[in-house]
C-alpha atoms as one frame of an Amber mdcrd trajectory, in Angstrom:
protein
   0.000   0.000   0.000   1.688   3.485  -1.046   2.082   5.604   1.738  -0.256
   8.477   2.502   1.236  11.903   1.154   0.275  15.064   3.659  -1.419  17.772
   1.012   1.333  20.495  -0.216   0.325  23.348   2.066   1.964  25.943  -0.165
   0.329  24.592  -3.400  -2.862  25.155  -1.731  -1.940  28.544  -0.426  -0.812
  29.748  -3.734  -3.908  28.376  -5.057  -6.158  30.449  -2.688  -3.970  33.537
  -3.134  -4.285  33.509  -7.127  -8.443  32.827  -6.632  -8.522  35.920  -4.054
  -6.194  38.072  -6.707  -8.854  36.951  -9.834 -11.874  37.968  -7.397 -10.531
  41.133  -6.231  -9.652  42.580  -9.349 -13.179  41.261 -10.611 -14.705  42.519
  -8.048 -13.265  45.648  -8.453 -14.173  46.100 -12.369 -17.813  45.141 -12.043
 -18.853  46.618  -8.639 -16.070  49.473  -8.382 -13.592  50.219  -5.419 -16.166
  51.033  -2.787 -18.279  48.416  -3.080 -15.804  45.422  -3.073 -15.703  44.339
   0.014 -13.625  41.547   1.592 -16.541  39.540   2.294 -17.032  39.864  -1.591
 -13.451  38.761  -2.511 -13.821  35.428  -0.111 -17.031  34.399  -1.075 -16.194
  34.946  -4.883 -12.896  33.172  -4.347 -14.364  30.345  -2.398 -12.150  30.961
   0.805 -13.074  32.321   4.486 -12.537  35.806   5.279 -10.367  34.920   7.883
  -7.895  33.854   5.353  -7.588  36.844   3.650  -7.479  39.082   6.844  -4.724
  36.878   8.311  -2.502  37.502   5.106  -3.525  41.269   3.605  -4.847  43.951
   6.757  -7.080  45.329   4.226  -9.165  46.171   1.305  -6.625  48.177  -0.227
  -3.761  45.918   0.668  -5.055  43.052  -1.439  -6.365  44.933  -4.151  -3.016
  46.784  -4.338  -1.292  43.451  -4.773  -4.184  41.607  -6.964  -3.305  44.770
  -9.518   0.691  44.691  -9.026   1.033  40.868  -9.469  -1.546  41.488 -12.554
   0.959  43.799 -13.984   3.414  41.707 -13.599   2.189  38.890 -15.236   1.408
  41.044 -18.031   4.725  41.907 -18.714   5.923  38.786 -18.542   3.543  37.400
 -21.308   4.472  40.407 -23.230   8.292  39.950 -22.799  10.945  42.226 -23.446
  10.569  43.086 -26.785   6.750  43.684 -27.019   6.535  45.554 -23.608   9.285
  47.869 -24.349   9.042  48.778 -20.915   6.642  50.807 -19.306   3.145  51.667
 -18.863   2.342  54.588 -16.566  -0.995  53.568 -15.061   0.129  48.868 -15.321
   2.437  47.018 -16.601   6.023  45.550 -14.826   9.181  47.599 -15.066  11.401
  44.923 -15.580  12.862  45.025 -18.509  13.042  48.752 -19.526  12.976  50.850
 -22.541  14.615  50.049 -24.930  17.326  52.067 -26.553  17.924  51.480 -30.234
  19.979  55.373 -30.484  16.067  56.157 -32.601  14.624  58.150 -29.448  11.331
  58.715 -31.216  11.162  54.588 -32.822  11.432  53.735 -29.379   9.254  55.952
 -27.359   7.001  55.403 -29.732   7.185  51.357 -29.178   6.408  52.136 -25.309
   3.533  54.336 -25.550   1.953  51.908 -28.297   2.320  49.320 -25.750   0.761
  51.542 -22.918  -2.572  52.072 -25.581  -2.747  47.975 -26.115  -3.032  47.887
 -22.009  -5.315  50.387 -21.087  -7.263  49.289 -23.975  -7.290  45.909 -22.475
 -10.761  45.147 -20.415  -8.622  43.079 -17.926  -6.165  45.843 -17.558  -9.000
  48.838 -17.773 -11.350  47.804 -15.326  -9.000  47.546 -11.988  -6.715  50.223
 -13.746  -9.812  52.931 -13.634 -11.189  51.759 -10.561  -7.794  52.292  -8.278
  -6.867  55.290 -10.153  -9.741  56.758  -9.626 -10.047  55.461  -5.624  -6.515
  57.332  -5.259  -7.783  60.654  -5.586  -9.791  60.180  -2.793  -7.779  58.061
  -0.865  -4.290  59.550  -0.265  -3.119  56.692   1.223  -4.323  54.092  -1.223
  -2.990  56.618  -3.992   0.187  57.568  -1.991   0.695  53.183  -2.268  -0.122
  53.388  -6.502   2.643  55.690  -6.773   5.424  54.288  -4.963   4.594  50.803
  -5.576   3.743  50.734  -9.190   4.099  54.729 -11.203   7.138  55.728  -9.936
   8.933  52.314 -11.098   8.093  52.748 -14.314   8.334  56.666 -14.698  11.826
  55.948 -13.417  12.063  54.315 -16.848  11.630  57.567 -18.637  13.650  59.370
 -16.937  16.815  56.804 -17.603  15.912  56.120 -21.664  15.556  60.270 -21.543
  19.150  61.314 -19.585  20.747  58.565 -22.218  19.098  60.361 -24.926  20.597
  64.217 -23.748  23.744  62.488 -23.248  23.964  60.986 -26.886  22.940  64.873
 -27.722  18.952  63.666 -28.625  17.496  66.393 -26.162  18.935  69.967 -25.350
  21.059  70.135 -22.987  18.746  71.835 -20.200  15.726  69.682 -20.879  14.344
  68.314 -17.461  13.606  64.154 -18.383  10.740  64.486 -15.436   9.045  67.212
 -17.127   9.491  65.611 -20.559   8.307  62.520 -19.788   5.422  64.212 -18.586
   4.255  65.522 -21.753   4.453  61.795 -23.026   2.474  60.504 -20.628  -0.325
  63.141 -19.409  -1.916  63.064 -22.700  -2.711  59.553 -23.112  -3.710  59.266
 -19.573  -6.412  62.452 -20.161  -7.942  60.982 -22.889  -7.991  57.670 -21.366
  -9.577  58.932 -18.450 -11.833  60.996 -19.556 -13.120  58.590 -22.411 -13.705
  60.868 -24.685 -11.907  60.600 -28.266 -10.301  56.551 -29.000  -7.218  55.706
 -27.803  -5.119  54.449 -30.920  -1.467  53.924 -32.395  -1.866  56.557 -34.582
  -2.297  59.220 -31.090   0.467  57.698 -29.762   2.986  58.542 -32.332   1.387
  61.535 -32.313   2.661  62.699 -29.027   5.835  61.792 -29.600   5.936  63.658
 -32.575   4.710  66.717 -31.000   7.106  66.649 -27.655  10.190  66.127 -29.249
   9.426  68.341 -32.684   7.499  71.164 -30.653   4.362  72.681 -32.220   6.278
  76.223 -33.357   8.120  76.510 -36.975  11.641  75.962 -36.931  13.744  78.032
 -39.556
């Protein structure tokens, strides 16, 4: 008679975590930020509340983590070469921008990949709900920042500095401000909904920060 083998503790606990990460985040799409509740998350992931009290002290904490390990998986499907790096609102910042010496070609390869994301409904949905939680919530919002923007913004700023070292950007351009104009466009028409967010804008803002909108002689 084979001998009895004790379950695999950690299988099962990595099996609960991933069904509380899946119910969070749908949770979080279809009902919004305020009405997810923890109660929600366990009974939609087929666990006790207990469990998800005794390993996340809160709401945000396991939503927070649902959405970073979501990112991260994301990236890691995408890869190096299809990610190109960085997406401001999701996305993992592991393998950076890349740098071909063609500053637009590859600015424009990140900010295509930002418009597949936020285009994508399992991206969107948690995406839109914790952004927009974090205006109300400085702590929650203080938490997106550190945890997940920053990362990747830090991204920007390193492809930019190589780029005003190789004598791409004037020499007093600030890369935070810069990236900045990349970036706050896409996210204002994503958030606000109200004109499609395509390729073709994309390349458009790249155009337009590093050309400028005045005549040159």
């Amino acid at each position: 008679m084979a001998p009895h083998k004790a379950p695999d503790s950690s299988r099962r606990s990595d099996r609960s975590r991933r069904a509380i990460y899946d119910a969070a985040l749908a949770l979080v799409g279809e009902s919004g930020y305020r009405r997810t509740t923890i109660e929600g998350i366990a009974a939609r992931a087929g666990v006790g509340k207990q469990t998800i009290y005794r390993w996340w002290p809160s709401k945000a904490a396991v939503l927070m983590e649902a959405f970073l390990d979501l990112a991260a998986r994301a990236a890691e499907e995408a890869g190096p070469q299809a990610d190109g790096g960085a997406d401001p609102q999701a996305g993992a910042a592991e393998y950076g921008i890349p740098d071909t010496g063609d500053l637009a070609a590859d600015l424009k390869l990140v900010l295509r990949a930002t418009v597949d994301e936020l285009n994508d409904p399992l991206m969107e949905a948690p995406t839109r709900a914790l952004t927009a939680e974090g205006i109300v919530d400085a702590k929650l919002g203080a938490e997106f920042v550190e945890k997940l923007l920053d990362p990747q913004l830090a991204l920007y700023v390193t492809r930019l500095e190589a780029a005003k070292e190789a004598g791409q950007l004037r020499p007093d351009a600030d890369p935070r401000i810069a990236l900045e104009l990349l970036i706050a466009p896409l996210t204002h028409r994503w958030l606000l909904r109200t004109l499609p967010l395509t390729h073709a804008y994309a390349d458009t803002i790249v155009d337009y920060a590093l050309g400028g909108l005045t005549p040159r002689p």
